[in-house]
Backbone as CSV, one residue per row, in Angstrom:
resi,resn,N_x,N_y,N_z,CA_x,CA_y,CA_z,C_x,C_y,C_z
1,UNK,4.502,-63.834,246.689,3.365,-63.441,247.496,3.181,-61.933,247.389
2,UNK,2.152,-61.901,246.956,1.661,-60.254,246.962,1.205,-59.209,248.601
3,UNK,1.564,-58.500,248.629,1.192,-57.571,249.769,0.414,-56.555,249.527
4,UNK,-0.730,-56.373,250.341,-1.605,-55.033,250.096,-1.096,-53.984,250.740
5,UNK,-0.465,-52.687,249.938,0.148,-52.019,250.952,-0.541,-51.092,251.711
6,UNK,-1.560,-51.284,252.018,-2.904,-50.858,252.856,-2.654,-51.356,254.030
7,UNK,-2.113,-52.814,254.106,-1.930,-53.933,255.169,-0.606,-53.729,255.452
8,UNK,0.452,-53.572,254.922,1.675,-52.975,255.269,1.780,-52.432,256.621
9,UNK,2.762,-52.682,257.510,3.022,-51.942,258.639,4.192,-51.234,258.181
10,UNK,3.967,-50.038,258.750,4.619,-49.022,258.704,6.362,-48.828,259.548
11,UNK,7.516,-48.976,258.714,8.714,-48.744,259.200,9.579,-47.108,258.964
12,UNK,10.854,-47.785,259.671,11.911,-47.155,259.760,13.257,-47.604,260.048
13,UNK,13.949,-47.402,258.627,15.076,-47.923,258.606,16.530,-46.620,259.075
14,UNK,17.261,-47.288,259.785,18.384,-46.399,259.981,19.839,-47.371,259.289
15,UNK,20.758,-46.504,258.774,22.070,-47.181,258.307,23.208,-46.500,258.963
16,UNK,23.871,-47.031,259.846,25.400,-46.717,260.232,25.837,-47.084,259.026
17,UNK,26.904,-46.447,258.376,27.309,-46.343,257.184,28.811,-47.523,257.591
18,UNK,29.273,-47.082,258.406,30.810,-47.844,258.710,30.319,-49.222,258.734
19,UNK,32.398,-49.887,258.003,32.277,-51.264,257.579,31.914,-51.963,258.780
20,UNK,32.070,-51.360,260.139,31.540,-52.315,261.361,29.976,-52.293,261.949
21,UNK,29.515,-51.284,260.343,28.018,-50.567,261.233,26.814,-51.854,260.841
22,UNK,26.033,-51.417,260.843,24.333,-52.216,259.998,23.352,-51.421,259.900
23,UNK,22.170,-52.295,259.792,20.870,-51.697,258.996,19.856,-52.227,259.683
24,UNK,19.428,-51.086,260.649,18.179,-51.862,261.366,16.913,-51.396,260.851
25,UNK,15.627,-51.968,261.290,14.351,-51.813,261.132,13.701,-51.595,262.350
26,UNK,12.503,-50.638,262.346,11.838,-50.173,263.213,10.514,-49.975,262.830
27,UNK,9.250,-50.346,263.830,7.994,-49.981,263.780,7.913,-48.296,264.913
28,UNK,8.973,-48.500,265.511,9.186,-47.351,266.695,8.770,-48.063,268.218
29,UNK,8.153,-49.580,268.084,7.689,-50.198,269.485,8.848,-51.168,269.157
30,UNK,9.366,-51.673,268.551,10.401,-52.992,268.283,11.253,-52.999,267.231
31,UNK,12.360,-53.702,267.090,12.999,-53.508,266.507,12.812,-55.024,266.061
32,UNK,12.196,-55.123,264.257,11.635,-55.806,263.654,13.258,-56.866,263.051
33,UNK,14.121,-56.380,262.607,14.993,-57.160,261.897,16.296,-56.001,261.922
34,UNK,17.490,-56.546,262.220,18.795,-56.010,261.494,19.933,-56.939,260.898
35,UNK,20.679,-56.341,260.360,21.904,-56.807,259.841,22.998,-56.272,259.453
36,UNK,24.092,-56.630,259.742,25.360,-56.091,259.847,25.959,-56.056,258.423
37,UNK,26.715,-54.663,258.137,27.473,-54.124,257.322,28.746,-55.337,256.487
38,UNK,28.934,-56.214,257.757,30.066,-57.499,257.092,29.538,-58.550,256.492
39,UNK,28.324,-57.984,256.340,27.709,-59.148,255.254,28.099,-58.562,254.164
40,UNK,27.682,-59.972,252.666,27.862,-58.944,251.398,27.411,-58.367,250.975
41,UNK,27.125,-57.396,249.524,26.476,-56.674,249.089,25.292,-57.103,248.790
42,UNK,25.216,-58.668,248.328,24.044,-58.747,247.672,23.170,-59.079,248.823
43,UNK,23.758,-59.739,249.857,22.980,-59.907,251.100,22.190,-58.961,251.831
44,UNK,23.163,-57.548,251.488,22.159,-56.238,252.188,21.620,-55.548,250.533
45,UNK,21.685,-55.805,250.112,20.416,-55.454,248.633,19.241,-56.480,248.972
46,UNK,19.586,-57.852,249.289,18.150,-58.728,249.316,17.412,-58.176,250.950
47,UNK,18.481,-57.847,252.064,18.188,-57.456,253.044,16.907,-56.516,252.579
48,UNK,17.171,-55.491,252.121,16.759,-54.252,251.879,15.215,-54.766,251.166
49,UNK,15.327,-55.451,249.451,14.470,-55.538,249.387,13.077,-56.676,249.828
50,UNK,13.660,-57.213,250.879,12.763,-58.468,251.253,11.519,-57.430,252.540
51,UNK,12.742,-56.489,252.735,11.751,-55.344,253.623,11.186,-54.628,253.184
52,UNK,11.242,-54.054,251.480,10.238,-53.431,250.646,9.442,-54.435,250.537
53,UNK,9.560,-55.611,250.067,8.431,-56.100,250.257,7.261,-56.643,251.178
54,UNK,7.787,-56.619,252.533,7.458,-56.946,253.483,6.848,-55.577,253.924
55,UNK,7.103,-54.865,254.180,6.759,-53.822,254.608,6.689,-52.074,254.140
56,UNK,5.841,-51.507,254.370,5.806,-49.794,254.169,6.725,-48.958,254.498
57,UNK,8.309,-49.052,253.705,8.953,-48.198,254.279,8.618,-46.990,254.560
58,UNK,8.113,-46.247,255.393,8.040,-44.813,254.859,9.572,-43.711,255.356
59,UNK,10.786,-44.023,255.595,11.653,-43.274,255.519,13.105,-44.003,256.184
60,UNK,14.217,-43.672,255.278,15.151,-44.566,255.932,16.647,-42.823,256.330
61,UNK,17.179,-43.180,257.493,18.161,-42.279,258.284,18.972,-42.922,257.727
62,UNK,20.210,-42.064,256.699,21.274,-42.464,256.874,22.412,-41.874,257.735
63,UNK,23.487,-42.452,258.546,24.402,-41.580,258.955,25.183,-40.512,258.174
64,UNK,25.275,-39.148,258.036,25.998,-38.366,257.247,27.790,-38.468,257.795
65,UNK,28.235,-39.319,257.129,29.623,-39.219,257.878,30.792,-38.691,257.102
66,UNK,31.745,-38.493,257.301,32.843,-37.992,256.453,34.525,-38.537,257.052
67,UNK,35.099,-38.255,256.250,36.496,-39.062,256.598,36.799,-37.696,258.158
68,UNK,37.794,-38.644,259.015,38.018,-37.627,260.341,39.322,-37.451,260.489
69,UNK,39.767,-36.033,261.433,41.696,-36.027,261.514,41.864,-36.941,262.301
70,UNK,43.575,-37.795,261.593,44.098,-38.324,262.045,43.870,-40.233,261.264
71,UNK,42.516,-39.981,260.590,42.351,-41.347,259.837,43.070,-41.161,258.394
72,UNK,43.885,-42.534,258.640,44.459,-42.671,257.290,43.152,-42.443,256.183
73,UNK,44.465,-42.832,254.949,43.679,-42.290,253.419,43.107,-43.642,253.116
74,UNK,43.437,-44.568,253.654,43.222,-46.120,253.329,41.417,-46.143,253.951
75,UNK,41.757,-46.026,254.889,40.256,-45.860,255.973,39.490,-45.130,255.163
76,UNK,39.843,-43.711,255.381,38.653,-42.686,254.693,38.218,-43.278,253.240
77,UNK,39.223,-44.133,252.613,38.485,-44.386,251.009,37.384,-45.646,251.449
78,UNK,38.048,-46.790,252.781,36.720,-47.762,252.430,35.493,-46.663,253.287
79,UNK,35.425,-45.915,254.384,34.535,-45.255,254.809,33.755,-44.543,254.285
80,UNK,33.871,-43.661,252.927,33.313,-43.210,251.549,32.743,-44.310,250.923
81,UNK,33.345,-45.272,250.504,33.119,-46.301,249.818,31.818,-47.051,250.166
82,UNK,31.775,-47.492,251.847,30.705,-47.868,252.325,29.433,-47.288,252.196
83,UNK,29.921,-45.618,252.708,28.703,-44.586,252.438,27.870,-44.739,250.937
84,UNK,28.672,-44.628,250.143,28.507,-44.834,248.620,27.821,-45.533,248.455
85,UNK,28.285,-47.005,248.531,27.282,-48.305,248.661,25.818,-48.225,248.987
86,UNK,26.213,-47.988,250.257,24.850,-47.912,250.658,23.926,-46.826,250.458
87,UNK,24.104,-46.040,250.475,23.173,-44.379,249.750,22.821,-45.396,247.914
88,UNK,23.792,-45.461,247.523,23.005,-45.891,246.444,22.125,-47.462,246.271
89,UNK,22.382,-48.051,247.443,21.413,-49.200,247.767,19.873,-48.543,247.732
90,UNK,19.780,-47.629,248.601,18.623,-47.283,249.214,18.079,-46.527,247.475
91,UNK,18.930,-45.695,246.937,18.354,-45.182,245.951,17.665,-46.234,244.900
92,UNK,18.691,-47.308,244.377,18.430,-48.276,243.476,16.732,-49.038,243.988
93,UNK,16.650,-48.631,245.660,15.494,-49.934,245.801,14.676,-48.362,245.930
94,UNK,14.599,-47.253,245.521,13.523,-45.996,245.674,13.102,-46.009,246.943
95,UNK,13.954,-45.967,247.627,13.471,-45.476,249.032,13.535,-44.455,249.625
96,UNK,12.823,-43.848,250.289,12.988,-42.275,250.250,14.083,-42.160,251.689
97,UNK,15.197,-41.030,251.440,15.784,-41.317,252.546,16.080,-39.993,253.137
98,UNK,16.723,-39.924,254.540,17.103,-38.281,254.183,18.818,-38.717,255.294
99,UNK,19.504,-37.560,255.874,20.553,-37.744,256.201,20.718,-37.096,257.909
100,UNK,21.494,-37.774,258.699,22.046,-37.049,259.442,23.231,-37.046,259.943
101,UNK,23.995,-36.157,261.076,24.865,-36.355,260.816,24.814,-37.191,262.237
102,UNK,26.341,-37.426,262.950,26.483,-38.119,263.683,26.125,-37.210,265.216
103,UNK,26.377,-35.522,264.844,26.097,-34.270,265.915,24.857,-34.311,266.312
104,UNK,24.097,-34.785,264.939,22.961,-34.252,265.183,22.073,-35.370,265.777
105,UNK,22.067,-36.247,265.592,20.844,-37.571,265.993,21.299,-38.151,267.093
106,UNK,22.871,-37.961,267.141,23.174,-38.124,268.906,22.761,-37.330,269.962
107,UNK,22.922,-35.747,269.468,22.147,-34.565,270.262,20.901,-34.364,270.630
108,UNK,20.601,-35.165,269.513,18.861,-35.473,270.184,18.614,-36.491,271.491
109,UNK,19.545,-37.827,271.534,19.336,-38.581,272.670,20.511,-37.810,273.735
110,UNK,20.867,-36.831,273.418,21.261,-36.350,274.420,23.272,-37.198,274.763
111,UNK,23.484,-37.698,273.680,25.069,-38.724,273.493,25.543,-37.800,272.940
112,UNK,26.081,-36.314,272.817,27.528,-36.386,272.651,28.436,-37.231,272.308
113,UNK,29.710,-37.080,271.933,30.837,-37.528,272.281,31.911,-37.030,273.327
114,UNK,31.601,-35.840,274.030,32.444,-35.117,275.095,32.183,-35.869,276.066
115,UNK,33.203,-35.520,276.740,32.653,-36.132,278.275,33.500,-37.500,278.397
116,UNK,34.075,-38.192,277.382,34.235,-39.771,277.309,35.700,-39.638,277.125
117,UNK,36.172,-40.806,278.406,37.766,-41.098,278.250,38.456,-41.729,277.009
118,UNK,37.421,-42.287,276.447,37.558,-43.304,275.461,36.237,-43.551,274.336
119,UNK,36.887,-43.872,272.849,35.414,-44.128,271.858,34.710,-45.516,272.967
120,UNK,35.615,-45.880,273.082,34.859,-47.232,273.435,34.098,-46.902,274.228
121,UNK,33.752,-46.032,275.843,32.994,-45.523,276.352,31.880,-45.109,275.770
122,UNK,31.842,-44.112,274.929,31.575,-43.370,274.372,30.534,-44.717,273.615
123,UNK,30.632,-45.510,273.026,30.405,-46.299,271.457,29.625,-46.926,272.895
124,UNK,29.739,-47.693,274.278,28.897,-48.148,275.226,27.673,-47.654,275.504
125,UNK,27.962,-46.305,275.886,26.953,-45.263,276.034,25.713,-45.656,275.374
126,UNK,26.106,-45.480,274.054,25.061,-45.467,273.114,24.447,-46.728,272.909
127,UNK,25.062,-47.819,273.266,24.678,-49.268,273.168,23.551,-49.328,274.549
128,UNK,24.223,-49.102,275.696,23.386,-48.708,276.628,21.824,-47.952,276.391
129,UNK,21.965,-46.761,275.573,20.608,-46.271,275.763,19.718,-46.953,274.435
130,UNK,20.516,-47.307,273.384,19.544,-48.553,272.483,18.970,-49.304,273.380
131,UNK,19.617,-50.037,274.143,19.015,-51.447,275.061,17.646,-50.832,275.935
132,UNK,18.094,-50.149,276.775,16.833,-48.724,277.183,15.536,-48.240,276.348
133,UNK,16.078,-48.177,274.942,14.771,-48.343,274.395,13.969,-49.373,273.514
134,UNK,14.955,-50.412,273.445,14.300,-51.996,272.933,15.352,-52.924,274.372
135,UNK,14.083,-52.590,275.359,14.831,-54.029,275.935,14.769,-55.431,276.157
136,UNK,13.445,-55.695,274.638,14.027,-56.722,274.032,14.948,-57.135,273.261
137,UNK,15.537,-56.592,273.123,16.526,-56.638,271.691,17.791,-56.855,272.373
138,UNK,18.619,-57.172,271.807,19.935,-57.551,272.097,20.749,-57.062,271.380
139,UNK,21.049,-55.878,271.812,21.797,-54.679,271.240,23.200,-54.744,271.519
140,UNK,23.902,-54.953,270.206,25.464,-54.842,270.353,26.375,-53.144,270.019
141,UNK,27.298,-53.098,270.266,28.379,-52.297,269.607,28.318,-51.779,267.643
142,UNK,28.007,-53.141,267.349,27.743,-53.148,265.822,26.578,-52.558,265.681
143,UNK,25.795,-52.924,265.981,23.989,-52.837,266.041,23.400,-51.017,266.471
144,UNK,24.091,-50.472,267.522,23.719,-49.880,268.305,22.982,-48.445,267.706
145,UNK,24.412,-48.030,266.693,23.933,-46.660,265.886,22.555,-46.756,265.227
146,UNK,22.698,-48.227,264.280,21.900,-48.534,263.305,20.525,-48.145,263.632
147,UNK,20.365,-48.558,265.209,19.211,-49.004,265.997,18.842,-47.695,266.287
148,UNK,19.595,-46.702,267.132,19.247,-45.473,267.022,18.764,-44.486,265.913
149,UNK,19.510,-44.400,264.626,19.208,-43.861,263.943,17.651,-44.738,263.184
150,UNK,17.654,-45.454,263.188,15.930,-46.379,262.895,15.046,-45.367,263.441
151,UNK,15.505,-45.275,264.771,14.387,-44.386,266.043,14.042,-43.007,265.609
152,UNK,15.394,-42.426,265.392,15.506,-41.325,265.429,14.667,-40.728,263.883
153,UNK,14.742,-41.443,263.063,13.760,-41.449,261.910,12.437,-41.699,262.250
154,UNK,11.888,-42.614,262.921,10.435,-42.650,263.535,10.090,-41.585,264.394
155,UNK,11.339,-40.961,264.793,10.820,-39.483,265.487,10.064,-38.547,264.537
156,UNK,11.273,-38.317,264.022,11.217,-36.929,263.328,9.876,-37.078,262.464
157,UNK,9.738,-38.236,261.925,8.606,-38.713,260.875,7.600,-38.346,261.534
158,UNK,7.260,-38.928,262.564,5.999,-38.777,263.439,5.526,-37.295,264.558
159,UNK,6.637,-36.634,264.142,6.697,-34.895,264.781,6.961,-35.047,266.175
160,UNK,7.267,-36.703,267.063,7.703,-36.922,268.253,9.067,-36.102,268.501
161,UNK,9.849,-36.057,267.492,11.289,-35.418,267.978,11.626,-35.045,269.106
162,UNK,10.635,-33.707,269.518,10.949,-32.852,271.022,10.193,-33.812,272.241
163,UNK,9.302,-35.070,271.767,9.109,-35.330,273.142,9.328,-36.520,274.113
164,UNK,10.521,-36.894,273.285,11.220,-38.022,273.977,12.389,-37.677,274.321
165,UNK,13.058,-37.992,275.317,14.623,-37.487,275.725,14.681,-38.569,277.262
């Protein structure tokens, strides 16, 4: 089936890079489709391109992450590894993407990581204010970054950045 991309609705994809993260989609009113990182590769390549075809990507957020102190060498190689993957998913399907880090697109909703007794707090938080802004959606732990960073790309895209908080 052919698509006029005239008729195309206009998205935004965000990727938590980690093996527990995913890949959501955004119009910026709903959160159109996601899927989790523990699927396989070819599952998030068809993921990816069933939404080029479906729709106008116009920009996908990836998380900028890097190995952290105190994580083994085992971790940091699949955590690279994932990154890898997926940065070159998005390249292979020409999607235009850009990066952030985890300081920065949290600082915009105002999530830190200070303040928190625990990641797990911390990793709630943020599940919490996803749900806050799709509360249709049924926003998990897995889901949560993905979902944010989707947003946080429909910000910046649309010059909204400074006026949501």
């Amino acid at each position: 089936m052919e698509f006029n991309l005239e008729n195309k609705e206009q998205v935004y994809i965000g990727i938590d890079v980690g093996g527990s993260g995913a890949i959501a989609i955004t119009n910026g009113r709903e959160i159109l489709n996601v899927i989790t990182n523990a699927n396989t590769d070819a599952d998030l390549s068809e993921f990816i391109q069933e939404a080029k075809d479906r729709y106008d990507i116009v920009k996908c957020m990836i998380e900028n992450v890097h190995s952290m102190p105190k994580q083994g060498v085992s971790s940091s190689f699949k955590f690279g590894e994932s990154k890898g993957f997926l940065r070159g998913l998005i390249v292979a399907h020409k999607i235009p993407f850009e990066e952030a880090s985890p300081q920065k697109w949290m600082k915009h909703y105002g999530l830190s990581g200070k303040g928190f007794d625990s990641k797990t707090e911390h990793k709630n938080n943020l599940k919490n204010y996803a749900q806050r802004l799709y509360p249709n959606m049924k926003i998990t732990l897995k889901t949560a970054d993905a979902i944010l960073l989707a947003h946080y790309s429909f910000l910046i895209n649309n010059n909204l950045y400074n006026n949501e908080r």
